[in-house]
C-alpha positions, 0 to 999 in steps of 0.5 A, spaced: 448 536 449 454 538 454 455 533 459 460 534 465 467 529 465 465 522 468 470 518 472 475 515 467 476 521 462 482 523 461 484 530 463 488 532 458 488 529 451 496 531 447 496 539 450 487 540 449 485 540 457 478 537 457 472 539 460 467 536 458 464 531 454 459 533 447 457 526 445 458 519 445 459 516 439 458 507 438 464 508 436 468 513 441 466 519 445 467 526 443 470 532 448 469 539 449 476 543 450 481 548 450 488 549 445 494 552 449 492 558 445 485 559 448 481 556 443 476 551 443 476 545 440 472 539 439 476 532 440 475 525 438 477 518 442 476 512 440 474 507 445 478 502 448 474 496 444 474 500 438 482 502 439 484 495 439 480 493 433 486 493 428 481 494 422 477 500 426 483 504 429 486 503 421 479 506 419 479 511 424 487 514 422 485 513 415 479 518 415 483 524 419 489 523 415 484 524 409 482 530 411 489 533 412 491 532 404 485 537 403 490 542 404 494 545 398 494 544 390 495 537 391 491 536 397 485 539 393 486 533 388 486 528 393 480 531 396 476 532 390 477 524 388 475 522 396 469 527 396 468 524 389 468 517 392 465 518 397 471 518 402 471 525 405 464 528 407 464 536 404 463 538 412 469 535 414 472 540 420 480 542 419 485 537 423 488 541 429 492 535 431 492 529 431 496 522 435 496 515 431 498 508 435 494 505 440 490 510 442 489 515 437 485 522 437 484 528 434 482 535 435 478 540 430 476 547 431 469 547 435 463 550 432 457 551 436 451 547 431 457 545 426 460 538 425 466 537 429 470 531 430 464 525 432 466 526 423 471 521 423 468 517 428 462 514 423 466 511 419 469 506 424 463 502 425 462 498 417 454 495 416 457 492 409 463 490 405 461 494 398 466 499 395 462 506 395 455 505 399 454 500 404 449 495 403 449 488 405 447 485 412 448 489 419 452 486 424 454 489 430 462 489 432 464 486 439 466 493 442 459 496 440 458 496 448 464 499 450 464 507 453 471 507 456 476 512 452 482 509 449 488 512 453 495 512 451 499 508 457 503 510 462 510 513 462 515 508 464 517 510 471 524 513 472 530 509 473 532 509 481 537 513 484 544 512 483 547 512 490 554 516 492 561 512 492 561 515 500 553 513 501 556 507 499 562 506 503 557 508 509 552 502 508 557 498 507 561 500 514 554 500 518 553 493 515 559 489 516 558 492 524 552 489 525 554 483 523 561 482 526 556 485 533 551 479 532 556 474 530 559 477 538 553 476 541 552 469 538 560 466 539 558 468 547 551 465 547 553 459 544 560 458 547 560 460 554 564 455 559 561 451 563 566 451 569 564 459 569 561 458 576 554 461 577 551 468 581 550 466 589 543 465 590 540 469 595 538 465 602 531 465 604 529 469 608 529 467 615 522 465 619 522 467 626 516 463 630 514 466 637 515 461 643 509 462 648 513 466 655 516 460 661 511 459 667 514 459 673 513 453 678 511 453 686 516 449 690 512 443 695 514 444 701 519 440 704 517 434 709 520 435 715 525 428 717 524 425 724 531 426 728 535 420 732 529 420 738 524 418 733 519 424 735 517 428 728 517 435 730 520 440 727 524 442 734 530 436 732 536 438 729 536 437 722 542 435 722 543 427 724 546 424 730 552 420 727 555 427 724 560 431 728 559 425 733 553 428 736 554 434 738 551 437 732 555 443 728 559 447 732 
C-alpha cells in the first residue's frame, strides 16, 4: 500500500528522490522512488534501532552483497551454492545501488505486484540460532518498535571564512582606537583636579513682595497761645513780647 512521506523520511536516499513509503517492515521501511534516469525504483532502510544493532546491520549488508555475486560465471556459482543453502530467495530483485555503514540502503527496480527490496529486510529479524531453517524459540529484538529510518549523519560544517591581511589590519586600527578613547575618557573621569573650580551657580530668582500705598495724615489744628495780656484770643500778636523789645517785627 502506497502511503504519503511522513515527518522524518528523508527526501532523498544517495541520488533516488523519495516519494513515497511502500511498506513498513519490523525490521526497516521500504520507499517508492526515482533514479536520476527517470526509473522507479524500490529502496529499503533500515531503521534507526536495527542500524545500530552491529549484528542486524551486518545481516542486512550481507544479504545485499549476496544478491550482487548473482552476476556472471562466478557469480552464478555463489549464487547457486546461497540458493542451495537457503541464503538468496530465487525472487531476489537485481541491486541498483547500495550504501553500507552506519546507515545502510539499497534500491532494486521496482515491479508493481513483485518483490522489491523489503527482500533484504527479512533476514534482519532472526527467531532461531540454527544454520538453514530457523527453529528455536522467538524472541523479540529491543529495536522491534522503532519506525524511524536510519539517515547517514550530517555534513561536517564548512571551515569559517579566512579574513584578508587588510580587513585584518582595518579591525585591528578601529580596535586599538576604541581603546585608547575609552582609556581617555577614564584617565579624565578619574584624574581630574580638585582645585579646578566649579561652574557659578545661578542666583535665585528675585521675589518682589508688593507693600500696600502710604495713607496720608490730616494735620491737628494747632492751639492758639495766650500773648503778654493774658487774653486768649486769637487777635494778639503771636509773636512774644520780650522778642524785638515789644515792638513786634518790623
Amino acid at each position: 500500500m502506497v502511503t504519503p512521506l511522513q515527518y522524518g523520511d528523508p527526501p532523498h536516499v544517495g541520488p533516488f528522490a523519495l516519494q513515497a513509503r511502500l511498506q513498513m517492515a519490523p525490521a526497516g521501511l521500504v520507499y517508492l522512488g526515482q533514479a536520476p534516469d527517470g526509473r522507479v525504483v524500490s529502496v529499503a532502510v533500515l531503521s534507526s534501532g536495527a542500524a545500530l544493532d552491529a549484528a542486524a546491520r551486518d545481516r542486512f549488508v550481507t544479504a545485499i552483497r549476496d544478491a550482487q555475486g548473482r552476476t556472471g560465471v562466478r557469480g552464478w556459482g555463489a549464487s547457486l551454492v546461497d540458493r542451495v543453502r537457503g541464503r538468496v530467495p530465487p525472487d531476489t530483485p537485481p541491486v541498483l545501488a547500495m550504501q553500507d555503514g552506519p546507515a545502510p540502503w539499497v534500491a532494486v527496480p521496482y515491479m508493481p505486484n513483485s518483490p522489491g527490496a523489503e527482500r533484504f529486510l527479512d533476514p534482519v529479524p532472526v527467531s532461531g540460532t540454527l544454520i538453514g531453517q530457523r527453529h528455536g524459540p522467538d524472541f523479540a529484538h529491543y529495536w522491534l518498535g522503532d519506525r524511524t529510518p536510519a539517515l547517514p549523519a550530517p555534513p561536517a560544517p564548512p571551515p569559517p571564512p579566512v579574513a584578508t591581511r587588510r580587513a585584518v589590519v582595518l579591525a585591528s586600527t578601529l580596535l586599538a582606537t576604541l581603546v585608547l578613547a575609552l582609556l581617555l575618557v577614564t584617565w579624565m573621569m578619574l584624574f581630574r583636579g580638585e582645585d579646578e573650580p566649579e561652574p557659578p551657580r545661578p542666583l535665585p530668582n528675585t521675589q518682589f513682595v508688593p507693600t500696600p500705598p502710604p495713607e496720608p495724615a490730616s494735620p491737628e489744628p494747632q492751639q492758639p497761645t495766650p500773648g503778654p495780656s493774658g487774653s486768649g484770643d486769637g487777635s494778639q500778636s503771636p509773636w512774644p513780647d520780650d522778642l524785638f523789645d515789644g515792638r513786634g517785627p518790623i
